[in-house]
N, C-alpha and C positions, 0 to 999 in steps of 0.2 A: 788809187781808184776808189771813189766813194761807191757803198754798197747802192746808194739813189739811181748811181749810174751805168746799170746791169740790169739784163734782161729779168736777171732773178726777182729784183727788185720791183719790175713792170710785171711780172705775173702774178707775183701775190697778193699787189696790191689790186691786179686786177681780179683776181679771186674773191677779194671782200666784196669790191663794187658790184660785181656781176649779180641781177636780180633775178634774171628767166629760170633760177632753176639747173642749169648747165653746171655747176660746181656744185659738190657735196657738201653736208656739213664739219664731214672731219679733215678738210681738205682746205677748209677754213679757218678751223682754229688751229690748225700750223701754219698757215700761210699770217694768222695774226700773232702768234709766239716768236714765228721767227722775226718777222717787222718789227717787234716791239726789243729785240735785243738788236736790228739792224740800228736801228734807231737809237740804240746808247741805253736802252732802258730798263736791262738787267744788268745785276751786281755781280754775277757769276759769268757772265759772258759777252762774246762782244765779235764782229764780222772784222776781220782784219784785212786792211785794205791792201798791206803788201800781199799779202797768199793770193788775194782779187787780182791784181795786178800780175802775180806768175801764172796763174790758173789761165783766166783771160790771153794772156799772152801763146800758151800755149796752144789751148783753142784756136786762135789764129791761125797759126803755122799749122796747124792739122785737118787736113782736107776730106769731103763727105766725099768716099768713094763713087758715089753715082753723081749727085749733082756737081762735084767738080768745084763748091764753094767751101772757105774755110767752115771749121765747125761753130767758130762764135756768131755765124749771119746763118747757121741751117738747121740748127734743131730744135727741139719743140721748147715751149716755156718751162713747162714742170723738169726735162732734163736740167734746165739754165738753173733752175730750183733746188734740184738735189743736189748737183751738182756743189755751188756755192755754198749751199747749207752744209753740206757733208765734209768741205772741202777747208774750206774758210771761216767758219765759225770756231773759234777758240776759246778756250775756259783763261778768265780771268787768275784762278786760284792754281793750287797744286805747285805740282815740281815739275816738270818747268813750266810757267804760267800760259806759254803759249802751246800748249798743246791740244788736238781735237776738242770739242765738247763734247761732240755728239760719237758716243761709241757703237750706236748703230742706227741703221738708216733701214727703214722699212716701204717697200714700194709695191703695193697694192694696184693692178691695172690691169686692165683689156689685152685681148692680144690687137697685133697690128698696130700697135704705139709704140712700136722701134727700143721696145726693152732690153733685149739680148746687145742691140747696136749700141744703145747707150754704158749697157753694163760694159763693153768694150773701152767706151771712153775714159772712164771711171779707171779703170784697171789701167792704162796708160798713164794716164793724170797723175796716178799713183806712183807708177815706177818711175816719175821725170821729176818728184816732188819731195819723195820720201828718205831718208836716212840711207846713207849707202850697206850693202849689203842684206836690206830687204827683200823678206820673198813673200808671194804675194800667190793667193789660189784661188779657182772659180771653184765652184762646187755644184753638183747637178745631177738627173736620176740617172745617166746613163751614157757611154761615151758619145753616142750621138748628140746628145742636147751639148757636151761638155766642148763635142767637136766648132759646135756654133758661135760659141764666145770665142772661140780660139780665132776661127775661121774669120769673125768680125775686127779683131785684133789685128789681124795678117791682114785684109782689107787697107785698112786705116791707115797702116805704116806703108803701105806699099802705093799710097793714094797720096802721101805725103810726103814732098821731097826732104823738107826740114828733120826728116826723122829717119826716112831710108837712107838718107847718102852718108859717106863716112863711115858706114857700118857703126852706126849708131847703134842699133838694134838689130840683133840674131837673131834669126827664126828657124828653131829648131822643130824637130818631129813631136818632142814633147812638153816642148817650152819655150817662151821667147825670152831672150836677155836683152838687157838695159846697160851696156858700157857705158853711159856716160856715170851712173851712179852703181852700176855693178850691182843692179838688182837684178832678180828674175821671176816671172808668171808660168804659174801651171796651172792647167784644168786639171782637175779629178772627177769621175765618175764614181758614185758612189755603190753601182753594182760590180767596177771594178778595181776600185782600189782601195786601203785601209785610209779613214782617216786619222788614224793617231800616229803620233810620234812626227809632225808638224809644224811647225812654227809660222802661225801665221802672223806678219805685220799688219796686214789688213784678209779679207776674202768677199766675196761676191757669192752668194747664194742663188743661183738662177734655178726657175720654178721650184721651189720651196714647195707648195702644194704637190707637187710628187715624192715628195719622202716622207720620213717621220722625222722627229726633230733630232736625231742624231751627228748626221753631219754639220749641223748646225754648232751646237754642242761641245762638237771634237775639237773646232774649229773655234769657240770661244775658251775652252780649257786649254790651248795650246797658248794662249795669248793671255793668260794670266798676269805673267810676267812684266807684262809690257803695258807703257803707262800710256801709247799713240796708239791704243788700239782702236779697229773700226771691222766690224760687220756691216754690210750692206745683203738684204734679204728679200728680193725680188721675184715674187710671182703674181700669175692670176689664179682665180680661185680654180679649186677643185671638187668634183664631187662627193669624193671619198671623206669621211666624217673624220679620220685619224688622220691627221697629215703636220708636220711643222707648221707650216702658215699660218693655221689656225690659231694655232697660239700666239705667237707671234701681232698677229690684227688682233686679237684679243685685249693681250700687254698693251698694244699702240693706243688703243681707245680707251684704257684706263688710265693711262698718260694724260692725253687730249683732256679728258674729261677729269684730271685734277685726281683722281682718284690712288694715283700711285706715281712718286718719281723716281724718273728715268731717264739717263742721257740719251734719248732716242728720238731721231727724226723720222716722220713717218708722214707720205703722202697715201693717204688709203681711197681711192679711186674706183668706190662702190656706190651702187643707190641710195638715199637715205630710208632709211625705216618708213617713211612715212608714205612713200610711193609703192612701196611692195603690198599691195592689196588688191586681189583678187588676181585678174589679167592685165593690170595695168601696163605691164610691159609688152604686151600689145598692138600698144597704141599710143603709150606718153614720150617720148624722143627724150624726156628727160632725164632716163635710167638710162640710156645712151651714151648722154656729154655725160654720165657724171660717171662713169665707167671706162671712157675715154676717151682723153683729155686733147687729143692730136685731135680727135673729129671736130673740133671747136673751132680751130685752124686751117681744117685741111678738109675741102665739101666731097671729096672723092672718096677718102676715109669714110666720112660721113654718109654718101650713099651706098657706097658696099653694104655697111652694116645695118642698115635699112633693107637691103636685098638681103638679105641675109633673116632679119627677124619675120620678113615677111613667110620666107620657108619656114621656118620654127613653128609659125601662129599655122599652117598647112599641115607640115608633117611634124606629127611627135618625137620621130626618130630622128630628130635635128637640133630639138628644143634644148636637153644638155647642153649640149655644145655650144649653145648661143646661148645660152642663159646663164652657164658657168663662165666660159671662156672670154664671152663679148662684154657680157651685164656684170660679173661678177655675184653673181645671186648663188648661194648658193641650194644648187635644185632639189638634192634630198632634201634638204630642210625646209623645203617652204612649209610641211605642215606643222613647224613648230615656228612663231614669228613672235619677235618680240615683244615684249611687254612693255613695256611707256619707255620713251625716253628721257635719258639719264639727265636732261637738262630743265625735263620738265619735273622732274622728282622735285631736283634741287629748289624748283622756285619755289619747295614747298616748305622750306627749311622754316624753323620759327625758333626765338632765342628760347632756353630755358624758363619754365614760368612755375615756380615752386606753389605759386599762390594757387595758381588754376587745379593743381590735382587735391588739394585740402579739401576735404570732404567730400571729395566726388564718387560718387559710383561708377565705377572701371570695371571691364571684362578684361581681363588675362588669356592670350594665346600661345601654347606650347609645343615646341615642335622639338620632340625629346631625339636623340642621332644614338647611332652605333656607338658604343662603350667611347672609340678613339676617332670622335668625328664632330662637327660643331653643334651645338645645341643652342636655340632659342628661347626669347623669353617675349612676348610684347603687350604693350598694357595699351588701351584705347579708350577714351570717353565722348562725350556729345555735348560739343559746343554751339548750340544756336545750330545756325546751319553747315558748322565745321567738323570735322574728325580730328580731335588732339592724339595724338602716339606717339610713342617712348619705346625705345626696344634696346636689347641685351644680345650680346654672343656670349657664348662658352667653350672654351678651347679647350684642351688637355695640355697639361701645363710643360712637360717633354717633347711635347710635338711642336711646339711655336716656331722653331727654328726651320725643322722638316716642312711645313705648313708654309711656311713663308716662302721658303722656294718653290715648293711644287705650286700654288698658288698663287704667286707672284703678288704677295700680299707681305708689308709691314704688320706682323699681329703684335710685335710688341710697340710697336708705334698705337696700333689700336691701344694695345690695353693702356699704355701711358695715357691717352685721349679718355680713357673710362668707357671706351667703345665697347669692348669685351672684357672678359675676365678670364682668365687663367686661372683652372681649377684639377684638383686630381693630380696624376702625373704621367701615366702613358696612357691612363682611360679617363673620360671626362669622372670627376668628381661631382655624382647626383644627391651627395649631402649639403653641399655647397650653393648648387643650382637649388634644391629644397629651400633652405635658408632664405636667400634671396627673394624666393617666391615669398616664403610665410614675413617677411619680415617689411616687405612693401607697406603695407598700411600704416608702418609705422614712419619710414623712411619716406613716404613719397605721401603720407597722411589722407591716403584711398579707402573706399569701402570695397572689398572684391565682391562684387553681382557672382561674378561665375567665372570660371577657366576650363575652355575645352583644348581639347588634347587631342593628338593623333594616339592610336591604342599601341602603335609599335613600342617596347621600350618602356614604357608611361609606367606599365599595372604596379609598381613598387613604387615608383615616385608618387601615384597618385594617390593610392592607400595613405601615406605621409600625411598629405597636403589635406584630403579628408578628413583626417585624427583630426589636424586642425583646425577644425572647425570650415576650411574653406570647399564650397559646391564645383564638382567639377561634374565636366561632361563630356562624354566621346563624342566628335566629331569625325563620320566618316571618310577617308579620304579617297572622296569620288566626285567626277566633274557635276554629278545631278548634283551635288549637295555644296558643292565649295564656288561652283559657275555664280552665284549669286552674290557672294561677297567677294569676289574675284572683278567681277563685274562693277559691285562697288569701288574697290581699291583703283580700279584704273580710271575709273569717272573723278573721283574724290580727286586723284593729281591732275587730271589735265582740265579739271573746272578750277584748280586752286582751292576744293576745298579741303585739304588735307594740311593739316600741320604736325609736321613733327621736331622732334628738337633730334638736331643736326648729328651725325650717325655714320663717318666714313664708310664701314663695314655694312648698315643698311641699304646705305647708296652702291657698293658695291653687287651686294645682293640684286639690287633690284637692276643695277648693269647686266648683270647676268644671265637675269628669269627670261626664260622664254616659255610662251605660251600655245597651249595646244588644244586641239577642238576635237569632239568625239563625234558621234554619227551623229546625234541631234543638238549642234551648233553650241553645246556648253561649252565655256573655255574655262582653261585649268591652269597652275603653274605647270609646268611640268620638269620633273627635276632631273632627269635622266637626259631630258634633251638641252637644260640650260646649260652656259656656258661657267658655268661655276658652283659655288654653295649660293644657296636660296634660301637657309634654312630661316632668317628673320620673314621675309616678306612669306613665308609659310605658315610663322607664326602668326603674323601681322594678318595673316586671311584668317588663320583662328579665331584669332579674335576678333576680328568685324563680322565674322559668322554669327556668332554672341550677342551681338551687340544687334545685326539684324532681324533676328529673331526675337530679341526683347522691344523691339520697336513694333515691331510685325503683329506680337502676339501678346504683349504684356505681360513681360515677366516671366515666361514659363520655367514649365517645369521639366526635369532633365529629359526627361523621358520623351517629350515632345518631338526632340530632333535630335537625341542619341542613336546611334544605329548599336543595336544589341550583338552578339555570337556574330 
């Protein structure tokens, strides 16, 4: 069975074509990663048509509890998608060559998109597919929710002759078994039961946004061992600011967006950034389809959650619940919203140009961190009607390891890239960082105009950097005073005219910055509510503070727009 000729294969490609608006953007550039290895055109992987052919086949024989049709003619596209994705895509390389790619599967959506049904299928698929003696778990906040996959399970077999007769399959009080390959599936609840001491071959995550990332966790340390592993991590959004999920869509869109790799397939089935402005959710039906994905297919779906927004925009005490659960928005946070997108950063990239910084006069911005935390550095000048910038990290040189897991960041891939540097050893090294600063005019052949600073941290490195001969100056860090090169920084990328030389770690940064507005409409980074470190694009507003000011007012003097005590 050619992957061409699979529903999986008609969805994604209908994801790209679709122009109304109805599909997301990050829901595109999987629907194009995956084509592009459908299609033979990655070295690392490849859709294997026998696994399409047992999958498929199964499918068949396994009947939709209610409409009474097999499940390869009844369920939605994006299932036909994870499914095969999840299922049938195979790593070229390793021991044994054909085993999974993709070690986890992340599914972002709406409720009333038949997720809990599907995550049943999945977890079947699995026990008719897998190495005998596999055992396989849902995971979930509570035995309730945990009862629901179970319950969907027990459905399916019992809707399906090809599976119920023979005693094929046992369904027990707390687990279903698989005789034909002598696996077996349990739900766990994580209010009641341990998850360690586990062997997961595969596990299913249902509403992830109800926990923290422990069960998650337990359930990928359990499977260490093992070379077919797969997580699948399925929720809708939640209110709560701490939850697993969070991370989790996080990781997926640093994926998507090239920024980190990772064996992870991820359909994320949220609004685009670009549509979350003001009320729009209102009135655009676009943050609708692109939150889900069945309403695209199915008009009835479609007008429920219509009736539905309608109450929300009525009564406030509805608006959560439809705007978390339906939209996937999530509602505490709308008052910190993101800062440009990561694509339009990118367009801003520009090769290395040694020539351009000789002789130039450069502002310097520094954004000094806690002893064992990242520090910046970033340099910016005035090209005609461009902004050219350069920028640095600073790691503590013991922590890279720690840093790269809790942050789901390569930093020694960085510092090999010259993205960062590794300085110090469990506290950043501000002799190091010092250096680097005084030694620029030499190295990058600058005149330093001025370096402002945040005061945290700074008052010793700054003394330094003074001795030598270079003007520094406090910059307040408050939205009156930083809204106006903030306000540049986001004009400068989405006009194109921002150039910087290329900066994994910068780009990350600026994946992460989310921005916030105070009583009187200044906007700010805000760094307590981004989704990561920010510390470059902090700098990077340092310094165009500098640099607006010396345009503004010619050349001043520190005093002008240092904030003093």
């Amino acid at each position: 069975m050619s992957p061409r000729d699979t529903p999986a294969w008609r969805y994604a490609a209908w994801c790209l074509e679709e122009g109304d608006g109805a599909v997301g953007s990050y829901v595109k550039k999987q629907a194009a990663a995956w084509l592009a290895i459908a299609r033979g055109g990655s070295a690392e992987a490849y859709v294997c048509e026998k696994s399409l052919r047992a999958v498929y086949a199964l499918l068949a024989l396994m009947s939709h509890p209610d409409l009474g049709r097999p499940l390869s003619e009844s369920i939605e596209g994006y299932a036909h998608l994870l499914i095969a994705a999840t299922l049938c895509t195979k790593s070229r390389e390793g021991d044994p060559p054909r085993r999974r790619h993709y070690h986890t599967a992340v599914l972002e959506i709406g409720r009333k998109n038949f997720k809990t049904f599907n995550s049943a299928i999945i977890i079947i698929l699995l026990m008719l597919t897998s190495p005998p003696g596999s055992r396989f778990f849902s995971v979930a906040p509570d035995m309730a929710l945990a009862s629901e996959v179970m319950l969907a399970v027990r459905k399916i077999i019992r809707a399906s002759p090809a599976l119920s007769r023979g005693g094929s399959f046992e369904a027990l009080r707390s687990e279903v078994r698989c005789r034909a390959t002598d696996s077996s599936y349990m739900p766990l609840a994580y209010s009641n039961h341990s998850m360690d001491g586990r062997q997961a071959s595969a596990f299913v995550a249902d509403e992830a946004g109800a926990m923290d990332p422990y069960p998650m966790e337990a359930m990928r340390s359990s499977q260490l061992a093992l070379r077919n592993r797969l997580g699948i991590v399925i929720s809708t959004r939640y209110p709560n600011d701490c939850n697993g999920m969070l991370d989790e869509i996080d990781k997926s869109k640093k994926v998507l967006d090239g920024l980190l790799d990772d064996r992870r397939f991820s359909l994320l089935y949220e609004p685009d950034e670009a549509l979350l402005k003001g009320d729009a959710w209102q009135t655009d039906d676009r943050i609708i389809m692109q939150a889900n994905p069945a309403a695209a297919s199915n008009p009835e779906i479609l007008r429920s959650l219509l009736a539905r927004r309608e109450d929300a925009v009525l009564y406030e005490n509805k608006r959560e619940n439809f705007l978390c659960k339906h939209c996937n928005i999530h509602f505490r946070g709308l008052g910190a919203e993101g800062f440009v997108e990561i694509d339009r950063v990118r367009a801003c990239r520009a090769e290395p140009d040694p020539a351009f910084w000789r002789g130039r006069r450069a502002f310097i911005g520094l954004d000094l961190s806690l002893t064992e935390d990242n520090t910046a550095v970033a340099v910016v000048a005035r090209d005609g009607e461009l902004i050219r910038a350069k920028a640095w990290g600073f790691v503590p040189a013991a922590k890279i390891r720690e840093k790269s897991a809790r942050e789901n960041l390569d930093y020694a891939r960085l510092i090999a890239r010259g993205d960062c540097f590794a300085c110090g050893d469990e506290v950043i090294g501000y002799p190091f960082v010092e250096a680097h600063i005084m030694g620029l005019p030499e190295s990058m052949g600058i005149e330093i105009a001025m370096l402002g600073y945040d005061r945290m941290n700074a008052i010793s490195t700054v003394q330094k950097l003074e001795a030598a001969g270079i003007e520094c100056a406090e910059i307040k860090q408050h939205s009156s005073v930083l809204h106006p090169a903030t306000k540049l920084l986001k004009e400068s990328v989405l006009s194109g005219a921002l150039r910087y030389e290329a900066n994994l770690l910068l780009e990350n940064n600026f994946a992460n910055a989310r921005c916030s507005e105070d009583s009187n409409l200044n906007k700010y980074v805000h760094k307590k509510r981004s989704a990561g470190k920010v510390d470059m694009v902090a700098a990077l507003v340092n310094a165009l503070h500098l640099l607006q000011q010396d345009e503004l007012h010619g050349a001043p003097a520190p005093f002008e727009f240092a904030i003093i005590g």
